[in-house]
N, C-alpha and C positions, 0 to 999 in steps of 0.2 A: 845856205839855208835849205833843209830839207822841204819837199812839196807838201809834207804834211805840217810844219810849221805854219802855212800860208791857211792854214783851217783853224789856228789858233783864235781864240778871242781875252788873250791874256791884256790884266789891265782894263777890259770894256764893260759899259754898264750897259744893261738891257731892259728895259721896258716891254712884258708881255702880259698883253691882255688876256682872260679865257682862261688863265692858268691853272686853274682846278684842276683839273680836268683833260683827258684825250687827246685832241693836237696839242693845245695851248701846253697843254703839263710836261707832255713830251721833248718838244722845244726848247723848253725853259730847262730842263733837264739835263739835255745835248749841251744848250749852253752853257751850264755850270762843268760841263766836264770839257768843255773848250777852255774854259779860262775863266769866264765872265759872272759879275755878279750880276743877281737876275732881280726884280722887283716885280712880283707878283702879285695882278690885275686882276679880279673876279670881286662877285656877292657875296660868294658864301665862303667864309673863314674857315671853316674845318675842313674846307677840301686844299686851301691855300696852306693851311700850315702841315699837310702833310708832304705836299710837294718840297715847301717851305725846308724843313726837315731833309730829305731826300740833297737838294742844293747843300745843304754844310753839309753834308757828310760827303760830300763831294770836296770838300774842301774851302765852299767859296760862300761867301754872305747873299742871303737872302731876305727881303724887306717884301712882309704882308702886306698889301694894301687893300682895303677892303673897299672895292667901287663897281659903282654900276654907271658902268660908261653909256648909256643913256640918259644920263643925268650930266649935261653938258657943264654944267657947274660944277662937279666933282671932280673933272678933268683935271683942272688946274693944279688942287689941289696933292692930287696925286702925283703929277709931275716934282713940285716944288720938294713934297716929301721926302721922293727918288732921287733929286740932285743932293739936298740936305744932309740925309742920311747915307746913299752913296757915294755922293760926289760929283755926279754929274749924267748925262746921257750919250749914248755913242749908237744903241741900237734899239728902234721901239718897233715891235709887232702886232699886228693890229688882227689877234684871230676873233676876236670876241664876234658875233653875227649870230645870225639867223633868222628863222622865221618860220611859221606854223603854215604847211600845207594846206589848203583848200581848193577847193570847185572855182572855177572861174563867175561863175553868177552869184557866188557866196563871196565875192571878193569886193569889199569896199573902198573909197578911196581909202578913209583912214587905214589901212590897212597894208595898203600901198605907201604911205606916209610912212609909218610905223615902219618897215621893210624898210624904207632909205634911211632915215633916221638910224635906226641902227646896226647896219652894213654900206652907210655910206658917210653921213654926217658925219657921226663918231668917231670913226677915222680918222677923218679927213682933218678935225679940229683937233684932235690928240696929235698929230702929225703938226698940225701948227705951234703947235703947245711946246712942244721939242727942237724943232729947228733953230732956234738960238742957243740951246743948251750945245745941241750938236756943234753948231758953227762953233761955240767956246770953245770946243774942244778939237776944233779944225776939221770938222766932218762928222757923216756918220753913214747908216743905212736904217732903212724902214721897208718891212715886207710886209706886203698884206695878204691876209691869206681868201681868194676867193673861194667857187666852184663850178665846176665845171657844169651846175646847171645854169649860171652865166652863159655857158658857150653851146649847150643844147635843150632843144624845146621837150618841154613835159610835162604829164597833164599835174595842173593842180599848183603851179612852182610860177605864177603869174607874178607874187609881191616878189618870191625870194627870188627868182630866177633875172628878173628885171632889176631887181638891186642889185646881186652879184655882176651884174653886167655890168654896170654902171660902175660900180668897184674897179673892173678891170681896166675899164675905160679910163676911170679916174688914175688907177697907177701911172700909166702911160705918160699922163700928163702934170703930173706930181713929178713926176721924174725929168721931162722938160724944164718943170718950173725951178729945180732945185738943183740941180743937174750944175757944177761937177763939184760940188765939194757933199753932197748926200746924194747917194744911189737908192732907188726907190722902184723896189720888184715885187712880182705876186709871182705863188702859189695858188694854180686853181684845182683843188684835190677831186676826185673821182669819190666811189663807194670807200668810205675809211670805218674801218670798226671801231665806232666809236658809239657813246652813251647816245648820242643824239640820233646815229645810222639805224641804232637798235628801236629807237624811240619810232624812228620812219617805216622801220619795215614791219612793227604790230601796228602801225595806222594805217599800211598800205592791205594790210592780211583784214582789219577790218572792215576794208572798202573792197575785200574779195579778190584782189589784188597781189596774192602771194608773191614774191620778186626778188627774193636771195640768191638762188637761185639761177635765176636769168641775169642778174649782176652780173655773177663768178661766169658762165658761162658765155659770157660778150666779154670777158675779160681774158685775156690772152695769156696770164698768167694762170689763168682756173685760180683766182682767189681776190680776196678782196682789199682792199689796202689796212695798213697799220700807220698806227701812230708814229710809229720811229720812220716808216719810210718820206713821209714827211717833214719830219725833223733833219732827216741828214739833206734834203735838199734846203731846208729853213738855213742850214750852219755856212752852208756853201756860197746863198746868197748874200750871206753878211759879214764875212769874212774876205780876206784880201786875197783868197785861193782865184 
């Protein structure tokens, strides 16, 4: 067996949240050109079926699902769809998260709530959702994707940055708990150019805050991350490489 067979995901089914879109779409992307058929998790449908699209012409089936994994009832339903219609699960990625910047004095509990709830709850109960699917099929993997404002402090990033933590903390122990028949890893991404990085850095310029910038320039590569660089480390952690 050649070492790049061991990156194959021939045969597997994927479960990725966020798929619209940026990491999440990226991912789901790599995965279809690994082998795997992908079941794509987001709101909004016209960004899913374009990805959607993208996945068969790779060759491999693709299943819309249109959900908003903060709606913990919908969960279920989305799973059961993706076994139904694909056949089963072997890989779910939980990129879907985030959270809206603020002041620390501007910062409610709700808001803190809100922050777990959907970088952490949602997770963690999708990842419930599948571990018998997985086990049917004699295993699987679930990566989560956090960030690295998890692992450093920064004004304004009090709900997000405390969730992402807690994300990370929680793989660790997911991965205990499930440990040896599903492997269970994070991605914690730095500056990615994404719709969302873009979004942060007009509300950072709004607050007078300029910082593109200062990103590329504390970054040792002078540039800022991309969607596929994330994706090829997403393929590596899921895969038998």
């Amino acid at each position: 067996m050649s070492v790049l067979d061991r990156f194959r995901l021939t045969g597997k089914v994927a479960i990725v949240t966020g798929a619209g879109k940026g990491i999440g779409a990226e991912i789901a992307l790599a995965y279809a050109d690994a082998g795997a058929d992908v079941a794509l998790l987001a709101r909004t449908v016209a960004d899913l079926e374009g990805i959607a699209k993208a996945v068969e012409e790779r060759g491999r089936r693709a299943l819309v699902v249109q959900t908003d994994v903060m709606d913990l009832e919908a969960l279920s339903p989305a799973v059961e769809r993706t076994v139904g219609e694909l056949g089963g699960v072997d890989i779910l990625v939980n990129n879907a998260g985030g959270a809206v910047p603020a002041p620390f004095m501007d910062t409610r509990a709700e808001h803190m709530e809100w922050a777990f709830h959907f970088n952490v709850s949602a997770p963690v109960e999708l990842t419930r959702l599948v571990v018998p699917h997985m086990i049917a099929r004699g295993g699987g993997a679930v990566l989560n994707i956090g960030s690295m404002a998890g692992a450093h402090a920064s004004r304004g990033y009090i709900a997000y940055g405390t969730a992402k933590a807690a994300i990370a903390h929680a793989t660790k122990l997911m991965a205990s708990d499930l440990a040896p028949k599903i492997r269970v890893n994070a991605i914690l991404p730095g500056a990615v150019e994404t719709w969302a990085l873009n979004w942060f850095l007009g509300y950072k310029e709004e607050q007078g805050e300029p910082v593109r910038d200062t990103m590329i320039e504390r970054t040792l590569l002078q540039r800022n991350g991309e969607p596929a660089d994330v994706a090829g480390a997403a393929l590596f952690l899921v895969s038998e490489a």
